[in-house]
VOTORTOR-32733 format. One line per field, with one value per residue: x, y, z of N, C-alpha, C, CB in turn; residue in one letter. Coordinates in steps of 0.2 Angstrom, whole numbers. Glycine has a CB too. Layout:
n_x	(X,...)
n_y	(Y,...)
n_z	(Z,...)
ca_x	(X,...)
ca_y	(Y,...)
ca_z	(Z,...)
c_x	(X,...)
c_y	(Y,...)
c_z	(Z,...)
cb_x	(X,...)
cb_y	(Y,...)
cb_z	(Z,...)
residu	(A,...)
end
This chain:
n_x	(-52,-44,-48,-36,-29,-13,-12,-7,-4,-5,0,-8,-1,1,10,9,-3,-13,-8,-8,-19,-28,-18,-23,-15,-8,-13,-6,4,5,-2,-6,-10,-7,4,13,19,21,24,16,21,19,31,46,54,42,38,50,51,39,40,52,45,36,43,42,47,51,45,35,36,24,8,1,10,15,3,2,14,16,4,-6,-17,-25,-27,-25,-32,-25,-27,-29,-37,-51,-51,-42,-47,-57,-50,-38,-45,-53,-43,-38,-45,-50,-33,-38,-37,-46,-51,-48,-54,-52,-60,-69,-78,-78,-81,-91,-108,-109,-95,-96,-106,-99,-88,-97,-102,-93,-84,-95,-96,-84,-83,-76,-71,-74,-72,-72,-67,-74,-71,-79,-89,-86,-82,-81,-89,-98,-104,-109,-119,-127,-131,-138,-150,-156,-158,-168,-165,-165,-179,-194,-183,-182,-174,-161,-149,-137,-121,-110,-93,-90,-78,-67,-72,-85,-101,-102,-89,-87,-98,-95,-84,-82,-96,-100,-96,-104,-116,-115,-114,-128,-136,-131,-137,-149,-155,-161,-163,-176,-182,-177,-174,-170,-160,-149,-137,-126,-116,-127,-136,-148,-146,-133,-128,-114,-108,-105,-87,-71,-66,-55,-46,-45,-62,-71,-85,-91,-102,-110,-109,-119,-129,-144,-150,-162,-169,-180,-181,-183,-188,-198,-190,-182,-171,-158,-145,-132,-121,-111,-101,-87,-96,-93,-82,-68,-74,-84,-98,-97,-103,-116,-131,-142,-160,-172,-185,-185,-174,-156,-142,-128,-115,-99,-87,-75,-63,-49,-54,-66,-81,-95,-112,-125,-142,-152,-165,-177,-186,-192,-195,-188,-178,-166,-160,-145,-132,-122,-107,-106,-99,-97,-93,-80,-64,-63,-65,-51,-49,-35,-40,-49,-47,-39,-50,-58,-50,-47,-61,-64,-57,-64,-75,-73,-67,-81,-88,-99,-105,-94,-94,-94,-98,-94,-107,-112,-104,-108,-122,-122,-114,-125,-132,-127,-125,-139,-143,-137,-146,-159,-161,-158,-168,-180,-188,-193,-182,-180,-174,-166,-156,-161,-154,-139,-127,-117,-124,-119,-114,-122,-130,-125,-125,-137,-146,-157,-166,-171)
n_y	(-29,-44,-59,-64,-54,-44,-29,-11,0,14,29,42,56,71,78,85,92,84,74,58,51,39,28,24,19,8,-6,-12,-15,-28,-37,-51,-47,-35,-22,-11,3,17,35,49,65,80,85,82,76,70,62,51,45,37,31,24,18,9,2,6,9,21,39,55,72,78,72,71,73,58,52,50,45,33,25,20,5,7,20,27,42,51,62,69,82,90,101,96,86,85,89,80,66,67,69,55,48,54,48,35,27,19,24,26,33,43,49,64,62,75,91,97,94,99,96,81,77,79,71,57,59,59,48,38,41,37,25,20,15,24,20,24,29,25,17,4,1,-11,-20,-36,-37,-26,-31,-42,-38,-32,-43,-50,-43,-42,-54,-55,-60,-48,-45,-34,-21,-6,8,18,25,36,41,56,57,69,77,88,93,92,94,103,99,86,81,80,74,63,60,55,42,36,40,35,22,20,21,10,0,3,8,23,40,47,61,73,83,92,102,115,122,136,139,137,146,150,143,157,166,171,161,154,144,141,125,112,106,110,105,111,123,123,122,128,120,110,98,89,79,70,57,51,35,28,15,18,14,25,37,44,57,63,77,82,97,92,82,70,59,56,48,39,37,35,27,17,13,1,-5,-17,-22,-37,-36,-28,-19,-14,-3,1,15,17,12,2,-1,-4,-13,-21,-23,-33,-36,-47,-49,-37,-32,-19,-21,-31,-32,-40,-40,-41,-31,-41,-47,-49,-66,-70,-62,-57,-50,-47,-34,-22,-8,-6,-17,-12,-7,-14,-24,-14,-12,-24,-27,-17,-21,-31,-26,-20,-32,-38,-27,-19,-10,-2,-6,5,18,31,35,35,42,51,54,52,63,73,70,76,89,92,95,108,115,113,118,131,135,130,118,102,94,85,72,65,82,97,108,111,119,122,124,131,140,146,153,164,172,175,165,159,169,183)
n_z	(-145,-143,-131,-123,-127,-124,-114,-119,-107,-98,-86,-79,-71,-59,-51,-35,-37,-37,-38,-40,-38,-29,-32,-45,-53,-50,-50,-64,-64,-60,-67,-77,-90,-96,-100,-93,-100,-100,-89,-89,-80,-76,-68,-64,-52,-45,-56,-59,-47,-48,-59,-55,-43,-50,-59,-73,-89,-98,-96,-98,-100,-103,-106,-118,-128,-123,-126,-141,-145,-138,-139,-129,-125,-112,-101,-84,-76,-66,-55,-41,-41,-48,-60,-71,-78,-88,-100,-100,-100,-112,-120,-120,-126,-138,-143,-144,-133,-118,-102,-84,-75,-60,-45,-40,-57,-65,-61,-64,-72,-86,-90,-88,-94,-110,-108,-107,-121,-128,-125,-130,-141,-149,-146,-133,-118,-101,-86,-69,-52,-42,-31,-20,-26,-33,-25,-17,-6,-8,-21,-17,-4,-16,-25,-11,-9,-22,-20,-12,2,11,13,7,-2,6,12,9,19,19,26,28,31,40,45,47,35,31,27,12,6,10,4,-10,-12,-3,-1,-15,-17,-8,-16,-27,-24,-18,-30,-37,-28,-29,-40,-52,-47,-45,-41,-28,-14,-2,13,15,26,34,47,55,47,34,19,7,-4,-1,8,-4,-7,-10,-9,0,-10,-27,-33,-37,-33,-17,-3,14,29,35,29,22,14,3,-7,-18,-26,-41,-41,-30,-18,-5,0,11,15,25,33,42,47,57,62,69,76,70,56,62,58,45,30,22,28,26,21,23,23,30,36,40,32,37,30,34,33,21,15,18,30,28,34,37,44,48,54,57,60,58,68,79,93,99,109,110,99,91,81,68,62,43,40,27,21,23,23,12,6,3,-2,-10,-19,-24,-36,-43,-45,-54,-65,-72,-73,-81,-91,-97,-99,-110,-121,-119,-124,-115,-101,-88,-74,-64,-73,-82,-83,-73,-64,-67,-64,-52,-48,-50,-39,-30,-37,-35,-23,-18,-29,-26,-10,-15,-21,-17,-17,-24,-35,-50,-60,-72,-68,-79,-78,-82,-77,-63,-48,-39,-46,-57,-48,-42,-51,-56,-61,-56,-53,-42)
ca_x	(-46,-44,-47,-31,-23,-11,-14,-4,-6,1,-5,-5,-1,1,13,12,-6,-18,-4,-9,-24,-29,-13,-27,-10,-4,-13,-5,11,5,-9,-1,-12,-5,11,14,23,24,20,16,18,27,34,52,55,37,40,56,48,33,46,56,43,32,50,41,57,47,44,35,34,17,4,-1,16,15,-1,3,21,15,-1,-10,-23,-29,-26,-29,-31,-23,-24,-38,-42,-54,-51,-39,-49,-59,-45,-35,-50,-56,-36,-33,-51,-45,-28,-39,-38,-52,-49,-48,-51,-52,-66,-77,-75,-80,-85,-99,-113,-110,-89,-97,-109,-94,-86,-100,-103,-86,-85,-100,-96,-77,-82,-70,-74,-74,-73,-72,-63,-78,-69,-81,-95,-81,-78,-85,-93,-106,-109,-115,-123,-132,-136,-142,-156,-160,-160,-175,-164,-169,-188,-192,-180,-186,-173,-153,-147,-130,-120,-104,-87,-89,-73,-66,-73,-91,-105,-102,-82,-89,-103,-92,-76,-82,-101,-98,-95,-111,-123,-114,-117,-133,-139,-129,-139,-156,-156,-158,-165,-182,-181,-174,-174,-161,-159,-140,-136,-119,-114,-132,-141,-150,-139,-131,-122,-110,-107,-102,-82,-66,-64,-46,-44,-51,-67,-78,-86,-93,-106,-114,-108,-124,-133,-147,-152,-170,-170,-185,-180,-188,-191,-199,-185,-182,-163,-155,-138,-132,-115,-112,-95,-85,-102,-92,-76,-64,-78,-86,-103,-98,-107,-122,-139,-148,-165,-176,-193,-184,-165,-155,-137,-124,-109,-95,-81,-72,-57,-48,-60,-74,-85,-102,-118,-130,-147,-158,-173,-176,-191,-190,-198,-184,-174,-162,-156,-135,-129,-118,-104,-108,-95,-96,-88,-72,-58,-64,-65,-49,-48,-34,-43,-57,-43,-38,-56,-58,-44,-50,-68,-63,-53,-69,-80,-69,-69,-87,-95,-104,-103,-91,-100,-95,-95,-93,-114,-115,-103,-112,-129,-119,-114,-133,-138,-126,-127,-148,-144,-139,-152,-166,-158,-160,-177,-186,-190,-191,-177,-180,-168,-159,-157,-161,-146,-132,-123,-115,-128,-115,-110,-126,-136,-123,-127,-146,-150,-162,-169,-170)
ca_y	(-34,-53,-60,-65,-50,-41,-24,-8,4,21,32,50,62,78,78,92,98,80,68,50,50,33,24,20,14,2,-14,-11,-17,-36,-39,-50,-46,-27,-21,-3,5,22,39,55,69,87,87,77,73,64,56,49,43,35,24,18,14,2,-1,10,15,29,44,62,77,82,68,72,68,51,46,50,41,27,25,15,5,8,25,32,48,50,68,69,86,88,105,93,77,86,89,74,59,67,67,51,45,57,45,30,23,16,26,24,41,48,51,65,64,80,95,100,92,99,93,77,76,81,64,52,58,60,41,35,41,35,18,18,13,28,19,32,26,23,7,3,-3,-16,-26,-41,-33,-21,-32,-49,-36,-31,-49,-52,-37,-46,-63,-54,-59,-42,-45,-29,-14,-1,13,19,29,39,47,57,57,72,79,95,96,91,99,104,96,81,78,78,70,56,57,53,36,36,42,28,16,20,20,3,-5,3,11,29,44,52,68,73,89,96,107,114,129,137,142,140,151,149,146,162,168,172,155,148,144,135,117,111,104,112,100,115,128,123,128,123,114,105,96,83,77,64,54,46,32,26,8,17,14,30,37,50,58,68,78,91,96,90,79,64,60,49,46,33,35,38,22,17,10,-2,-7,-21,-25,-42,-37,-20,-19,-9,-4,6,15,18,9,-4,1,-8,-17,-26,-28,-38,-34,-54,-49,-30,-32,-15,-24,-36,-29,-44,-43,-37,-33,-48,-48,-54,-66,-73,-57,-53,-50,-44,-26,-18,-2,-5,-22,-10,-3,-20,-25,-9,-11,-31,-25,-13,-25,-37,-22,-19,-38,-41,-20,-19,-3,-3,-5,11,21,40,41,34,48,60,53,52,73,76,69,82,96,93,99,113,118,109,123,138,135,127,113,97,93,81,69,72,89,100,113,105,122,120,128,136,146,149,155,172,176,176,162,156,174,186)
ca_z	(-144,-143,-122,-122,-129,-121,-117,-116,-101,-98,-81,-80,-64,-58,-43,-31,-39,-37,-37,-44,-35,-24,-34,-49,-61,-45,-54,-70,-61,-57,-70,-83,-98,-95,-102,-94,-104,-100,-84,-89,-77,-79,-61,-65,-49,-44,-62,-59,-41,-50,-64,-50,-40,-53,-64,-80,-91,-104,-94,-101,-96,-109,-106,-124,-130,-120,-132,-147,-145,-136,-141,-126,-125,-108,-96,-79,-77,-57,-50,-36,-43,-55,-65,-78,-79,-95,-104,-101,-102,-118,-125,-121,-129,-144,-144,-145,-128,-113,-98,-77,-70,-52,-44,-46,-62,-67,-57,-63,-77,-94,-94,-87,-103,-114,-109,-110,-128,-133,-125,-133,-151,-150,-145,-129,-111,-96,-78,-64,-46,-37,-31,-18,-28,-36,-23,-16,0,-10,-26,-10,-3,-20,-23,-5,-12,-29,-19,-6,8,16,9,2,-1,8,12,10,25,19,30,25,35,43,47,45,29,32,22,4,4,12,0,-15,-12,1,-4,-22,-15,-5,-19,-33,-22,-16,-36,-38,-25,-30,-48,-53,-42,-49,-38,-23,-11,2,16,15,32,35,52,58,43,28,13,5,-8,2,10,-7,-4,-14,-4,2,-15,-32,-36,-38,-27,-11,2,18,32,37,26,22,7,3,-12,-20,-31,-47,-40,-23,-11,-2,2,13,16,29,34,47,51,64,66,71,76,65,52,62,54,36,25,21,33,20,28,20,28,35,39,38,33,37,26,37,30,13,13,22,37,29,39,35,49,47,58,53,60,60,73,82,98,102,111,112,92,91,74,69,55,39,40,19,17,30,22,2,7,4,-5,-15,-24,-31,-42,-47,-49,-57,-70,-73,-76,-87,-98,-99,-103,-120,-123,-122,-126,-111,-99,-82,-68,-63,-77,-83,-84,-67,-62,-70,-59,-45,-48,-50,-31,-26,-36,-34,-18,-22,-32,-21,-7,-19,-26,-12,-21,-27,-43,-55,-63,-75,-70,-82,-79,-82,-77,-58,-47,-37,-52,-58,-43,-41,-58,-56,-66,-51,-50,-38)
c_x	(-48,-46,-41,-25,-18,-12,-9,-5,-1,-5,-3,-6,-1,3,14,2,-13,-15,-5,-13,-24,-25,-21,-22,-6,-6,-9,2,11,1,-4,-4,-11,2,11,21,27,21,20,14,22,31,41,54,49,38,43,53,45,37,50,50,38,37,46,47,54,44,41,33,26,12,1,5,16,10,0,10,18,9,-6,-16,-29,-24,-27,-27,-31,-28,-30,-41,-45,-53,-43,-43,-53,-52,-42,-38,-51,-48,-35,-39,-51,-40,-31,-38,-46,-47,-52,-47,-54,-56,-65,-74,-72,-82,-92,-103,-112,-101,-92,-99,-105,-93,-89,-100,-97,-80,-86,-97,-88,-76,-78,-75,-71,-76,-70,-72,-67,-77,-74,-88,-92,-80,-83,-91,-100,-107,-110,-119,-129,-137,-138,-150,-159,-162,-166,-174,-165,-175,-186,-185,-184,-182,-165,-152,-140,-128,-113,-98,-86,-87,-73,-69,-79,-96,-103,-95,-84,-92,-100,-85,-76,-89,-102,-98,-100,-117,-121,-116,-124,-135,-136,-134,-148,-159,-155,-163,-171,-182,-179,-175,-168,-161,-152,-140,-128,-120,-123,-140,-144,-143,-138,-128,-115,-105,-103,-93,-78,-65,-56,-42,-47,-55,-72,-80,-90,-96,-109,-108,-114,-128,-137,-151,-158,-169,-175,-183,-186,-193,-196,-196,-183,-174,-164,-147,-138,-124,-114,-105,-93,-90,-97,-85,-73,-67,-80,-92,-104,-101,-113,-127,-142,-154,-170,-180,-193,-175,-164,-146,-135,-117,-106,-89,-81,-67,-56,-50,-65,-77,-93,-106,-121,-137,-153,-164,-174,-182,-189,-190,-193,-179,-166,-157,-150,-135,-122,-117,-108,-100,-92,-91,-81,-66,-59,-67,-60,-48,-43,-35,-50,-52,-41,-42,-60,-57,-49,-58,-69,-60,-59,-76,-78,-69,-77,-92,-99,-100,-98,-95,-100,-90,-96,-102,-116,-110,-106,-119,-127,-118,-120,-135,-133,-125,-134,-148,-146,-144,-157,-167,-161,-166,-182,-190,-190,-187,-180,-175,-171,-162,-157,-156,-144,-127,-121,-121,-125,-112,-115,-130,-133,-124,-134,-147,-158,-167,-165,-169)
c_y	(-41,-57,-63,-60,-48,-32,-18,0,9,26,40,53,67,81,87,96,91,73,63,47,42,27,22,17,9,-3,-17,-15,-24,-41,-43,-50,-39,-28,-14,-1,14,29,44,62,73,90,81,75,66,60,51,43,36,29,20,14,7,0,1,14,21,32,52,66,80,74,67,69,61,47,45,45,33,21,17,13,6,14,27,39,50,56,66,75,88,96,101,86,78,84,83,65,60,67,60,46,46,51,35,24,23,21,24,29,44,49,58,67,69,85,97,96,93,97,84,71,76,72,58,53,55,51,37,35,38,27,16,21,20,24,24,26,25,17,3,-2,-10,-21,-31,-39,-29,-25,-39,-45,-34,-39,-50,-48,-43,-51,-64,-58,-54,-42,-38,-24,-9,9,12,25,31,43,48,57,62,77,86,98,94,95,98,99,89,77,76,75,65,53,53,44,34,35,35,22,14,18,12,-3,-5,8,19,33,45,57,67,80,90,99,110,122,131,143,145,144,147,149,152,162,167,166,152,149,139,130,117,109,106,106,104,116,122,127,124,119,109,104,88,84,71,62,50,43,30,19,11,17,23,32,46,52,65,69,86,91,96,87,73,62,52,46,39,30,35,29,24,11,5,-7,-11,-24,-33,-41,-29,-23,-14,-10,0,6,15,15,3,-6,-3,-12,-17,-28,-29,-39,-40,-52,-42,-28,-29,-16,-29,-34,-31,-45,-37,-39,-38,-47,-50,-59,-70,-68,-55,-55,-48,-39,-22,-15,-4,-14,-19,-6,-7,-22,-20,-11,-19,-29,-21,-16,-29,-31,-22,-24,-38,-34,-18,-10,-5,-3,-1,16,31,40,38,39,54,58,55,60,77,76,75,90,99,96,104,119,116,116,130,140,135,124,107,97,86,78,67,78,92,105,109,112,121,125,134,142,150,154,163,175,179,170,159,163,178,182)
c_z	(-141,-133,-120,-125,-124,-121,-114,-113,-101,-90,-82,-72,-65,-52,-43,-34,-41,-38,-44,-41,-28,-27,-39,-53,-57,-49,-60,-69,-63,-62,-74,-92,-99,-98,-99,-94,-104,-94,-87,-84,-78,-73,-60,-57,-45,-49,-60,-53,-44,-52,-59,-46,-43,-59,-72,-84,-95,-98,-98,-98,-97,-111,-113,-130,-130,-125,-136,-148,-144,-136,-136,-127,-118,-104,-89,-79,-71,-53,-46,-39,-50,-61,-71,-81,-86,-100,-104,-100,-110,-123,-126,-125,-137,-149,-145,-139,-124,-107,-90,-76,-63,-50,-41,-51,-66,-61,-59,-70,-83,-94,-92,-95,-109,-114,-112,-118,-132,-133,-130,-142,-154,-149,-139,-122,-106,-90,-74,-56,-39,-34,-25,-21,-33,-32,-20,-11,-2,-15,-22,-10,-9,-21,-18,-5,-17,-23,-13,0,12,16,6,1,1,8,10,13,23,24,26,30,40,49,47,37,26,30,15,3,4,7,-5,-15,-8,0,-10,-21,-14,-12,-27,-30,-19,-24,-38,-36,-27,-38,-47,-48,-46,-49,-33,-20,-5,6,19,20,31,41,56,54,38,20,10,0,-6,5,6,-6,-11,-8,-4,-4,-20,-36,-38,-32,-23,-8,7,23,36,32,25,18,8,-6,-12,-28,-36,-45,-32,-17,-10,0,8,13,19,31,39,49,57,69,69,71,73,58,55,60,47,33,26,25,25,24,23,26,33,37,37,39,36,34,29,34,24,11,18,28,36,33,36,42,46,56,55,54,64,61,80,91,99,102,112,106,96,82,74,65,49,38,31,16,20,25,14,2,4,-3,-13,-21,-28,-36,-48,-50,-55,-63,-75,-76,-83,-95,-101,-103,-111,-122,-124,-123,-121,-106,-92,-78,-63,-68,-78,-82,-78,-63,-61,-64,-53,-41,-46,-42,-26,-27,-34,-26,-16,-22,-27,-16,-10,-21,-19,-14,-23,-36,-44,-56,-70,-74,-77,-84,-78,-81,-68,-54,-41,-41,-56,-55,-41,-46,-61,-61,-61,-50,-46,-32)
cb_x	(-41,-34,-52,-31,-25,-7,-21,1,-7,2,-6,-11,5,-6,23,23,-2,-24,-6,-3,-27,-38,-7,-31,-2,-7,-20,-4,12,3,-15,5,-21,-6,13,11,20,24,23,13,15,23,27,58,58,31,44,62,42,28,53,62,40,24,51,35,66,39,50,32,39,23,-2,-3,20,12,-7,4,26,16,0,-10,-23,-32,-28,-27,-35,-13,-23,-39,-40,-65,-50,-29,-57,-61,-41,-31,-59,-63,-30,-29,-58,-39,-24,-37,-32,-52,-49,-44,-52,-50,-71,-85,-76,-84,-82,-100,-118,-113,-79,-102,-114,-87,-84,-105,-105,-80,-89,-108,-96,-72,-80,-62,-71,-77,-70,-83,-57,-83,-57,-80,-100,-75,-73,-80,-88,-105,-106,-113,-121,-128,-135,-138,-153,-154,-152,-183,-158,-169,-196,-197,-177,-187,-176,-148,-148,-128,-119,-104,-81,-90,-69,-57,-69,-92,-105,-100,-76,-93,-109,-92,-71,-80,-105,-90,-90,-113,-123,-106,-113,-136,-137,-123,-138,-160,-165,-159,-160,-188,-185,-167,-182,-155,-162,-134,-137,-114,-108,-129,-138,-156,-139,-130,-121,-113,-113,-105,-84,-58,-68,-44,-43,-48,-69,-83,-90,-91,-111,-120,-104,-128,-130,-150,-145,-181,-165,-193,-176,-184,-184,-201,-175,-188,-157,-158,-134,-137,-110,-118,-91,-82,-108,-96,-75,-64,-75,-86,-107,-87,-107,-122,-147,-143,-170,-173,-199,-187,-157,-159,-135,-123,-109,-94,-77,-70,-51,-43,-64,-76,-84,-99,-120,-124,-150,-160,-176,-174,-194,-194,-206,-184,-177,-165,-161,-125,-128,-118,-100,-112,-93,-105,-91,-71,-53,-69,-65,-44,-44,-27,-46,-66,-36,-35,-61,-55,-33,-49,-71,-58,-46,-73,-81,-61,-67,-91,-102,-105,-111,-88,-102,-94,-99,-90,-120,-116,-99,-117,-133,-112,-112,-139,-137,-122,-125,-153,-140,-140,-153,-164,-150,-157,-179,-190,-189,-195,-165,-181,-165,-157,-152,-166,-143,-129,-126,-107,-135,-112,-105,-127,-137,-116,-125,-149,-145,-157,-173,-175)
cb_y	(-31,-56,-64,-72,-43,-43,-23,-8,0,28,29,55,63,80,72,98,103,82,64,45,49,31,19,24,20,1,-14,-3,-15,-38,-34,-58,-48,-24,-23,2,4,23,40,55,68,96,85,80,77,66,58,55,48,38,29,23,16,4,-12,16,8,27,43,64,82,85,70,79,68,50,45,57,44,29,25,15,-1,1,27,29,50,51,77,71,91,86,113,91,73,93,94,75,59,73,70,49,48,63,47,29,25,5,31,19,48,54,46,71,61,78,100,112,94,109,96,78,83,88,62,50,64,67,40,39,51,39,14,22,5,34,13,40,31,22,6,9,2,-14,-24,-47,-28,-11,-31,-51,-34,-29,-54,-50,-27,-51,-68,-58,-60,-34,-45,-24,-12,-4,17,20,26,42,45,64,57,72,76,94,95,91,105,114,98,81,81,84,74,57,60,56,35,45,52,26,14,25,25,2,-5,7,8,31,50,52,73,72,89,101,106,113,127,140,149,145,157,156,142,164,174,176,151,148,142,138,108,104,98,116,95,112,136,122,134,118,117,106,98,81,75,70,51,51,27,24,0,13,10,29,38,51,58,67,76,92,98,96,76,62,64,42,47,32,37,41,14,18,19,-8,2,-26,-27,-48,-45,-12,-20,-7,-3,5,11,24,13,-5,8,-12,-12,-33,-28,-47,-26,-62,-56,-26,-39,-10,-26,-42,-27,-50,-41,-44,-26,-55,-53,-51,-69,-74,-50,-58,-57,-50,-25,-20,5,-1,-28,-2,1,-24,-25,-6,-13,-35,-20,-8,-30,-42,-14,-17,-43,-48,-23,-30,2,1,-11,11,17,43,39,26,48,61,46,48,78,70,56,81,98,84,101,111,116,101,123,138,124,131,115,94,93,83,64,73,93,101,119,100,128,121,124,135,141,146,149,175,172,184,155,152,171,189)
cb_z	(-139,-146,-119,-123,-132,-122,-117,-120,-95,-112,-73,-85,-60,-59,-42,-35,-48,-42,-31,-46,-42,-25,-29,-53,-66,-37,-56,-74,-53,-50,-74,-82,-100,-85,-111,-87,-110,-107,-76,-93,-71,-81,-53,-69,-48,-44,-67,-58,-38,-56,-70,-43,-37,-57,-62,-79,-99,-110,-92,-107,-97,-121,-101,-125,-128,-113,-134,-150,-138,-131,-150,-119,-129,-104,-98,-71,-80,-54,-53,-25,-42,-52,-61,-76,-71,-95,-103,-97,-97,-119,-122,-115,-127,-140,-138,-149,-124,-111,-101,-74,-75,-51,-38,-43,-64,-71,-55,-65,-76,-99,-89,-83,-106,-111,-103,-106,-130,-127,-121,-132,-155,-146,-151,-131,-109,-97,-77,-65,-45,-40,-28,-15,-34,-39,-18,-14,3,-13,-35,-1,0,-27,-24,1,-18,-37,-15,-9,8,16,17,4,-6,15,17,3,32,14,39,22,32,43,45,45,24,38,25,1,10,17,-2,-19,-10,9,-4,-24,-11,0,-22,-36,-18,-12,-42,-35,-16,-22,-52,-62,-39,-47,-39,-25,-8,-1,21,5,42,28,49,61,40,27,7,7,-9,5,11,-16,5,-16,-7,9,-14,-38,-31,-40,-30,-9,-2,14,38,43,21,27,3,4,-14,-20,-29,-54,-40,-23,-12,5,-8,19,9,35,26,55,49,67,60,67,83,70,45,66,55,31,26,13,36,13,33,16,20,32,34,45,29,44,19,43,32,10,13,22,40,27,47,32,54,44,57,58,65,55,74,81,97,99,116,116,82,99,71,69,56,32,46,14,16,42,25,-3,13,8,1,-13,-18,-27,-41,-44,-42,-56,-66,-65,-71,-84,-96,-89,-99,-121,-119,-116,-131,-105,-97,-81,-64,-55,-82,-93,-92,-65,-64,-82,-58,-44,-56,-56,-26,-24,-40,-34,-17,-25,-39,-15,-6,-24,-32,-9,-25,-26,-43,-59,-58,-86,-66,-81,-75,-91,-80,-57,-45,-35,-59,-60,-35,-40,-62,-60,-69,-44,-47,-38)
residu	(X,X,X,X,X,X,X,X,X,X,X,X,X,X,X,X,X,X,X,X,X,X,X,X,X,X,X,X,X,X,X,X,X,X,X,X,X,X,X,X,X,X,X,X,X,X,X,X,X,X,X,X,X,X,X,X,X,X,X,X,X,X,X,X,X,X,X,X,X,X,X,X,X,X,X,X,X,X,X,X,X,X,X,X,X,X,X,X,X,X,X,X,X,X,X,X,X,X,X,X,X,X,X,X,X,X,X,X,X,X,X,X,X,X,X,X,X,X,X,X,X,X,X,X,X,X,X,X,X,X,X,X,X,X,X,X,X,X,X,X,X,X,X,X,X,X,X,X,X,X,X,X,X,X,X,X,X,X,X,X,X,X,X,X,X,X,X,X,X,X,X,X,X,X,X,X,X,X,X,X,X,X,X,X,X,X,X,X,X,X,X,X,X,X,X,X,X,X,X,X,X,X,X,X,X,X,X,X,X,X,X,X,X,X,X,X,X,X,X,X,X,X,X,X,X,X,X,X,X,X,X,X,X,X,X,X,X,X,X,X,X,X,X,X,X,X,X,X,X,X,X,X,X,X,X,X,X,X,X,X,X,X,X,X,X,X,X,X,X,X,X,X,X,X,X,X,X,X,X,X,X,X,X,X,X,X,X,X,X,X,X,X,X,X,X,X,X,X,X,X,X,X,X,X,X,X,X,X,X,X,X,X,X,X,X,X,X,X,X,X,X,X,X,X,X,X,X,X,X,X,X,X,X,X,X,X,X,X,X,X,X,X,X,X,X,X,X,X,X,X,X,X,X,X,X,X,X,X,X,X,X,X,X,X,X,X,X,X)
end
């Protein structure tokens, strides 16, 4: 389409069973190269909710109805849980639309693989709600890396939120964020390794568990994860539950041989420090604001930056800058876990199983 087209937008829910996610179809409201035209979700009275609240007069109950009828050119795909995101990204790619869908996009590796192909071969764009790496705050700090304002890059220190759902829950539904943005700031992983406990022990069978929301099985409440990237930088990620109260250490540490960031928080908690001179011996440095950035943090601008990204990708061909195959990497740094745990090993990237390794490891694919 033309850069001054207009284009027509349709979102999908699933009230009472993953909602409408982090409001991905909020921007569609105020953009004015958008026309949304139409909600699909089978819960008539969340529907009804949705249409009043962004003034959408087409209403369905059958998301599959909605394309064919309506035939948009851009989608989100809301719910937070991920057992419908297959089925309804690759329908609405089917229907000829770009799509905006929910993080994690996928639960496990081979529906991941399904999308990007089904993507790739249909010529239509898959952005995934990483909104954190969209906004002004993480793509400064990228350039402040290119621009050898930290001198080297050296490491990425993740931590997860480590609430009530600390360990396995944690990693995938708040690390997800962690591990896209650690590959944003420093490229792809090589291999990685893990040490994931529950309740003190060696991981088990037994341990693996359904989380509070269906994203895929789970296991472990303590875990620490090592990434060795390709360019050399070095990562970690850690989450223990009920490590920390309020999620005061959830972001991410970025350490360069002359300064060290810190990125705090996921949403409109962001917060940015800045460590000038990261000389262990001077006792007298205080992390200081960055203040170039205060106030071009909030959460719900990476949906809008999102959406807006997403329309430039379909104009000028190019990928999202957070796309379906950087979801899929981003699945990999936690299901390598996992597998890292099970093996006693270092993984590789691209894993090689693309089967969940919680699904596979009771079945013996890992052995005895």
């Amino acid at each position: 389409m033309a850069a001054d087209s207009t284009y027509r937008a349709a979102a999908i829910g699933r009230t009472g069973a993953g909602n409408y996610g982090h409001g991905l179809h909020q921007p569609f409201v105020d953009l004015d190269n958008i026309a949304f035209v139409a909600i699909a979700d089978p819960d008539e009275e969340g529907r009804r909710e949705q249409m009043e609240a962004t003034g959408v007069q087409k209403g369905y109950t059958d998301f599959r109805e909605m394309l064919e009828k309506e035939k948009p050119d851009l989608v989100t795909v809301g719910p937070r849980w991920t057992d419908c995101h297959l089925e309804m990204v690759l329908a609405c790619i089917d229907a000829g639309a770009h799509v905006y869908c929910e993080k994690p996009m996928t639960w496990n590796l081979e529906e991941g693989d399904r999308i990007v192909a089904a993507a790739a071969a249909a010529g239509r764009k898959v952005a995934v709600a990483h909104q954190g790496v969209y906004l002004p705050v993480v793509q400064g700090v990228k350039a402040m890396i290119a621009d050898g304002r930290l001198g080297e890059l050296r490491a990425l220190y993740a931590h997860g939120k480590q609430d009530r759902r600390g360990g396995g829950e944690d990693m995938i539904v708040l690390g997800t964020h962690a591990f896209n943005t650690m590959r944003c700031l420093s490229g792809d992983v090589a291999w990685m390794s893990a040490h994931v406990m529950a309740d003190g022990h060696e991981l088990t069978t037994a341990d693996i568990a359904e989380p509070t929301e269906p994203v895929g099985p789970v296991a472990g409440d303590c875990i620490n994860s090592y990434f060795a990237f390709a360019n050399g930088v070095v990562g970690s990620f850690d989450s223990r539950r009920n490590g920390a109260t309020g999620g005061a250490v959830f972001g991410i540490e970025i350490v360069g041989s002359e300064g060290r960031i810190w990125l705090r928080g996921g949403g409109d908690d962001t917060m940015i420090y800045s460590y000038p001179d990261a000389n262990p011996a001077d006792l007298q440095q205080q992390w200081q604001p960055l203040e170039e950035f205060a106030g071009a943090h909030l959460q719900g601008d990476g949906n809008r930056l999102a959406i807006l990204d997403l329309i430039t990708c379909i104009e000028q061909d190019r990928k999202p800058i957070s796309s379906a195959e950087d979801a899929v990497a981003a699945l990999e740094m936690i299901l390598g876990a996992y597998e890292a745990q099970i093996t006693g090993g270092r993984v590789t990237m691209p894993m090689t199983r693309r089967q969940h390794p919680l699904v596979a490891w009771p079945e013996g694919a890992y052995g005895g």
